[in-house]
N, C-alpha and C positions, 0 to 999 in steps of 0.2 A: 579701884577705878582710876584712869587716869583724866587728866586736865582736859576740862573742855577745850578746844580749838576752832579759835573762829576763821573760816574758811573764808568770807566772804560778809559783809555786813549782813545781818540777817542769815547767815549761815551757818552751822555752829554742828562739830561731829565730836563724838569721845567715846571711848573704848571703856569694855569692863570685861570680866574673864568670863569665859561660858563654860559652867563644866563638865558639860557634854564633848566640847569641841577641844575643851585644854587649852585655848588661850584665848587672848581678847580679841572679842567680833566690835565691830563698827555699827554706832547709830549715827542720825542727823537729826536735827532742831531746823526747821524753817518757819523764819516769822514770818508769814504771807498774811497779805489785804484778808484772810477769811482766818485769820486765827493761827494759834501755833501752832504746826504740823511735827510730826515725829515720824519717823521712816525707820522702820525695823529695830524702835526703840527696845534695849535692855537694860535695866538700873537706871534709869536717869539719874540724873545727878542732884545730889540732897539741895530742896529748895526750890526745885525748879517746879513752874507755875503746871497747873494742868492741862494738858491740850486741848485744843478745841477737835485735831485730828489726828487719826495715826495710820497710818497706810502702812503695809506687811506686804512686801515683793514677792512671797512666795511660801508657803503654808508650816515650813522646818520656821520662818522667823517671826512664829508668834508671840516667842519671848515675853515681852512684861506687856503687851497690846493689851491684855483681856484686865489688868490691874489698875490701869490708867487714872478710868473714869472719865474716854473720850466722848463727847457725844458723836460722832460718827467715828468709823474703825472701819478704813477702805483697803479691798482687800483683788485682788484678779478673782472672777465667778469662777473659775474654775478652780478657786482652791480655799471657798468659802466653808464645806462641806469638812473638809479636814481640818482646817481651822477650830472649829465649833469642838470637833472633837478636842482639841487640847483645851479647851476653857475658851477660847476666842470665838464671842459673837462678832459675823460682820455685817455693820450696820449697811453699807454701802459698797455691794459688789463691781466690779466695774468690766469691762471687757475693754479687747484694742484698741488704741490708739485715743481711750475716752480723755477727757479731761480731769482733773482733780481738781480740789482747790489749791489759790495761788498761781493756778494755771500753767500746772504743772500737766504732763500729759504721759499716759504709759502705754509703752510698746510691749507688746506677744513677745515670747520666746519661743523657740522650740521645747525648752523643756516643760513639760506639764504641769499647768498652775507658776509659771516663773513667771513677772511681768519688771522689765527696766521701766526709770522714770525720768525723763526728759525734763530737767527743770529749768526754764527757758531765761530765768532771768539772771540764774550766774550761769551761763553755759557749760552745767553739768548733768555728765548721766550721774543718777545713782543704781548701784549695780545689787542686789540680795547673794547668788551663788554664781550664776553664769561667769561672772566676770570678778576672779580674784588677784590682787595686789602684791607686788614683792614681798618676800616673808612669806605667804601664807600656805600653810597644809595644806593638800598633801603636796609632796614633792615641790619644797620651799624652794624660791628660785632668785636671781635679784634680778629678772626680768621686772620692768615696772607691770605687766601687764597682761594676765593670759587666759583662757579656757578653763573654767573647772574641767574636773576630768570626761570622760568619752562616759565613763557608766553612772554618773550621778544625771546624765539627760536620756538615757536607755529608758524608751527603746528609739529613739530619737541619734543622728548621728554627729557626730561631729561637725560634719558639715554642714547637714541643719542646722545646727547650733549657730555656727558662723551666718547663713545664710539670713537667718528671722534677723540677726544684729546688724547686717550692712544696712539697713535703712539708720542707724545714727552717724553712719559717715557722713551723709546729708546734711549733718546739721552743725554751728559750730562751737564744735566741742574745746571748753579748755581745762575741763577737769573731771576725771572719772571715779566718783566714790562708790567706794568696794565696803562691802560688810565684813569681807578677810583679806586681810594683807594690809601695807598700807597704800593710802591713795595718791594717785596720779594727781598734783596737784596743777601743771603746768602742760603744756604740748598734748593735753590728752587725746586729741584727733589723734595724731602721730600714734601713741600707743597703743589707740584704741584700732588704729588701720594694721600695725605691725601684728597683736594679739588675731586679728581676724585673719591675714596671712597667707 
């Protein structure tokens, strides 16, 4: 596993290998006003306290959710069902544009059960698959910024895809965290308008 990285006071992301995927996926740590939050947690890192939450972007990033011992485990309703099947109860389904705690808020995607999370107080998306990072598989790029592929949001299009995402050019972005690749630390508007393209 590699070194935690703090992004931001109270923001905090680190990598560990998946070996499913063959190399290291991306979590996040957010201390928010309502407890520690974790976002697509995998391995946490030895020592770390237990969450009060853990929010799953999208039903493949149940990872270590179900192992935590969160009292709530927030999850898009539309991918609560699949979840359950891999061992992940979710305590706390959400739909569009709800709020979380820390007041954090998540947007729809087009791909099914996918939801980004708008976290307002460092001006970052965090992304689960829609939206992966230089480095990452498939078809590795040193674009900072692009589209998972056209058949992982099938039967949904590309341009869907694009489409449900222009509502965070609205808002101001300066860092984009990906679960693969790694993250847009700076300009991320910019990346994230070039990626939608």
């Amino acid at each position: 596993m590699a070194a935690i990285q703090e992004i931001a006071p109270r923001l905090r992301r680190w990598t560990s290998r998946h070996d499913e995927w063959e190399e290291e996926v991306g979590s996040l740590a957010v201390d928010t006003d309502d407890g520690l939050l974790l976002i697509d947690p995998i391995d946490p890192p030895r020592g770390a306290r237990r969450p009060e939450h853990v929010v799953v972007t999208v039903f493949f990033h149940g990872r270590s959710a179900g192992h935590l011992g969160a009292k709530h485990v927030w999850a898009p309703a539309r991918s609560a069902r699949r979840l359950r099947n891999r061992g992940v109860v979710v305590t706390d389904p959400f739909e569009h544009e709800e709020e979380l705690p820390g007041g954090i808020r998540a947007f729809d995607t087009a791909r099914d059960g996918e939801a980004v999370l708008w976290l307002p107080r460092f001006k970052a998306v965090a992304a689960g698959d829609v939206l992966l990072g230089a480095g990452a598989k498939p078809r590795a790029t040193a674009e900072p910024l692009r589209l998972c592929p056209q058949r992982w949001v099938a039967p949904a299009s590309a341009e869907q895809l694009r489409d449900s995402l222009r509502p965070l050019l609205d808002l101001p972005v300066q860092r984009v965290l990906v679960s693969h690749g790694k993250p847009v630390l700076r300009a991320g508007k910019r990346a994230l308008a070039a990626a939608l393209a």
